[in-house]
N, C-alpha and C positions, 0 to 999 in steps of 0.2 A: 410538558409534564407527563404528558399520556405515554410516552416514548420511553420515558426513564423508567415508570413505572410498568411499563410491559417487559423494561428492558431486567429491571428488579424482577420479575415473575421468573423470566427467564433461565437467571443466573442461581435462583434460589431451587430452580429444581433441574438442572443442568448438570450433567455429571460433568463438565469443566466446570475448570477453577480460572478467574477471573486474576492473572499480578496486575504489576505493574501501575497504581492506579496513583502513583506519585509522579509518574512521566506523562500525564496530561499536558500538550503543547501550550502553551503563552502565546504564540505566534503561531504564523501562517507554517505548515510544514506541509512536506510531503511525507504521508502514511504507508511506510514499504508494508504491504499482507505478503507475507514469506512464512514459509516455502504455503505456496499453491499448488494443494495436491486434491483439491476436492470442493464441489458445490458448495458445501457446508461450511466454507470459507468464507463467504458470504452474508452469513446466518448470525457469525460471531461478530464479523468485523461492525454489522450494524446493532450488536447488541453489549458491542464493549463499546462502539458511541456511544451510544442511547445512555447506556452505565454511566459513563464519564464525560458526557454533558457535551461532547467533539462533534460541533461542525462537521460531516464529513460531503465531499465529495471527490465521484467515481468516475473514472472513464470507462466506459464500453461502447462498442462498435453499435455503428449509428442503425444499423437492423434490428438491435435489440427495442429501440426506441421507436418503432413502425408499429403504427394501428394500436391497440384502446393500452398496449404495454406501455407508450409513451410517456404518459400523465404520471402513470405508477411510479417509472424507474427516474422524473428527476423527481419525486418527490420524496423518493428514497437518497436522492444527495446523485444520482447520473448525470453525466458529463456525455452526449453521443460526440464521439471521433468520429470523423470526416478521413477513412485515410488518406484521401487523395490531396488533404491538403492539413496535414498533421500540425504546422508550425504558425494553424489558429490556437491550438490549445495554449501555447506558451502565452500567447501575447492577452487570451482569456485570465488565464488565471495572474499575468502581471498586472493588470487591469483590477485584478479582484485584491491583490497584494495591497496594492497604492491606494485603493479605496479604506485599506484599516482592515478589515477583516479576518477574524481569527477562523481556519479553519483548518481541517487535514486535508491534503489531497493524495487519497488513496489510488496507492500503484500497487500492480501484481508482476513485477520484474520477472517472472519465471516465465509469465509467460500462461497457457492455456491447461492448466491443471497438470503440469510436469510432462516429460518425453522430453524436451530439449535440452541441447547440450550447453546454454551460453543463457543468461539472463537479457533481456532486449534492454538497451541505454537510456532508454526514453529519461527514465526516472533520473537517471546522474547529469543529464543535459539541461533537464529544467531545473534542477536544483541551481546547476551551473547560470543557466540563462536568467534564475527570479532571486538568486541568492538565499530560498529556501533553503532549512535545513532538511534532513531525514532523520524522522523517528521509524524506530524499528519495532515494527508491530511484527506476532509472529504467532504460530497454531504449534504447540507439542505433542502426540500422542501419548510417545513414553513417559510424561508424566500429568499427562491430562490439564496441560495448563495453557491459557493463550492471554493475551493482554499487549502490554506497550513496553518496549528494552529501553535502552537510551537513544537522545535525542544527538544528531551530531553534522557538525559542520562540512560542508565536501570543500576542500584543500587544492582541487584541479588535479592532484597526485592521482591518478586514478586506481593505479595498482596498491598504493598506500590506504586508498579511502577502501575500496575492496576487501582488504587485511584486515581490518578493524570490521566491516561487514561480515566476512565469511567465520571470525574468530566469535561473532556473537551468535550465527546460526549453525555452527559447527554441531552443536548438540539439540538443535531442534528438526524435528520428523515427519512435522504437516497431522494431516489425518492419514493421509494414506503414504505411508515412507517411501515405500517401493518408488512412487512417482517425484519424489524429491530431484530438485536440479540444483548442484552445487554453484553456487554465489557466485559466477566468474563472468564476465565482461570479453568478449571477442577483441576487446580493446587492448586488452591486458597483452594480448601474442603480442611477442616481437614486433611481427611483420607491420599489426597497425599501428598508425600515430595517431587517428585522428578517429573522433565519438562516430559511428553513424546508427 
């Protein structure tokens, strides 16, 4: 209750505008934060949970989680990745699936606040591997709005599921636009067949 109600503070003197508060998940999803162009990514994504009542939990690098930050960031909903052995996360959150529990698990597909050319897989593999779907959480500048899009199933199509990804973030700008990475998957070239 304290959460909701910091998160009401928040939103009431916030020059963002809070949509999307009918696309609250039922089920366990994975929470894509698109485009990540800015700290303040962060800020919102725990204050449109907090708003709308979302379980969430985060991944970040397991440094983040070193010394008195520790306690903080999973109490904030943190996940530390291990990257030297990434393919604990899946089998973490199938674990959490099977137990019933409603939550989001927020992913930053872009990557480390924009500069790259390709979004990293992670997010379209476990959706793949836990049969989560993706709701599309997203930050707008140009019209000051951030919230939750729609929720939707991955198909294995990879270049198909991307199309319906990139056609929904096609007109959002982050906080900072410049550092926007367009929605595309290294999967999608020709040359690859296969997720890595």
């Amino acid at each position: 209750m304290i959460t909701r109600s910091i998160a009401r503070l928040f939103w009431a003197l916030s020059r963002w505008t809070l949509v999307g508060h009918d696309a609250v998940p039922t089920r366990p999803t994975i929470l894509i934060g698109a485009p990540h162009t800015s700290n303040w990514d962060f800020v919102l994504m725990l204050a449109i949970a907090w708003r709308l009542g979302i379980d969430v939990h985060w991944l970040g690098k397991k440094s983040l989680f070193r010394g008195w930050r520790g306690p903080i960031m999973r109490r904030l909903g943190g996940v530390p990745v291990d990257r030297e052995n990434p393919g604990r996360v899946v089998s973490d959150v199938v674990g959490q699936v099977h137990a019933g529990e409603v939550f989001g698990l927020v992913i930053t597909p872009d990557g480390t606040r924009g500069g790259n050319d390709f979004w990293k897989s992670g997010f379209y593999r476990i959706a793949t591997e836990t049969g989560m779907p993706l709701t599309l959480g997203f930050v707008d500048r140009t019209t000051m709005t951030t919230g939750l899009g729609p929720t939707i199933e991955v198909t294995g199509d990879v270049r198909a599921d991307m199309d319906r990804i990139r056609a929904f973030y096609a007109d959002k700008a982050g906080v900072r636009p410049a550092r926007r990475t367009e929605p595309r998957l290294r999967e999608e070239q020709p040359t690859d067949t296969a997720l890595g």
